[in-house]
N, C-alpha and C positions, 0 to 999 in steps of 0.2 A: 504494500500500500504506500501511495506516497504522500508527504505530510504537505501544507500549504501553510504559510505562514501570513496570517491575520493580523490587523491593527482594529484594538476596539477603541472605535469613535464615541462608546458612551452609552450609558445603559443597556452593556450588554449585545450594542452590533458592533457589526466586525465588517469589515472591508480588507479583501485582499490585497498584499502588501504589493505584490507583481502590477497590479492592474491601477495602479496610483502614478499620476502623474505629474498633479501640482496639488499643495494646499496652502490655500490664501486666507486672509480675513475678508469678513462680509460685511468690514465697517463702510467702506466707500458705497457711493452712488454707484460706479459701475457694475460693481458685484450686484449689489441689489436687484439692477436693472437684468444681470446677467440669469437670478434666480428668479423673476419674472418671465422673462422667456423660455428661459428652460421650462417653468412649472406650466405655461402657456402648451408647451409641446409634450407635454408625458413625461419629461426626462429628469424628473428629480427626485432622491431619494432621501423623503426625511429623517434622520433619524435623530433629533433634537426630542423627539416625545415632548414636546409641547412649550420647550424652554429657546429661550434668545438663540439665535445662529450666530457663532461666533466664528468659525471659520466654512468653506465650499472643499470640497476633496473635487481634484476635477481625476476624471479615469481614462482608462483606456479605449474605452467605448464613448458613446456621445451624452454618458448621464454623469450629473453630478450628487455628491452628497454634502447632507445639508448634517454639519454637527455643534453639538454647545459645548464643546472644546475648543480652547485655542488653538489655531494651530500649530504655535509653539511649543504647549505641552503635547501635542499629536505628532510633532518633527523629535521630541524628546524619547518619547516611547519608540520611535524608530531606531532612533542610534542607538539607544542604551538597551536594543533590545528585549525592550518589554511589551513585545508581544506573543499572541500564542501564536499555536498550529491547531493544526483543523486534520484530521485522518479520514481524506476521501475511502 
């Protein structure tokens, strides 16, 4: 079996660490505008559960996700890896 290694964005979801490609803050006007359009097209994946979005994970495909995590403490959990694996 082989393992995939996860980053959780926050209560508990998780985002494949391969399939990340930028994470930004969602303080600016463009972000904002950028999570309108996206949410306009199907392409966003909340997983804030109901709290401020603090940073966008954009991916490897055309959706983003939406977390109430910094993205700082989310670039942190990368390096010092702290995160799991997943046993497809």
């Amino acid at each position: 079996m082989a393992t995939v290694a996860v980053l959780n964005v926050g209560f508990y979801n998780f985002v494949m660490t391969e399939k990340i490609v930028a994470m930004v803050s969602s303080e600016s006007a463009p972000m904002r505008r950028v999570i309108q359009n996206m949410k306009k097209e199907g392409m966003v994946i909340d997983a804030t559960q109901g709290r401020r979005t603090k940073s966008i994970i954009f991916t490897t495909g055309r959706e983003i996700v939406l977390s109430a995590i910094s993205q700082e403490t989310l670039a942190k959990r990368l390096m010092t890896g702290e995160i799991g694996t997943d046993e497809e």
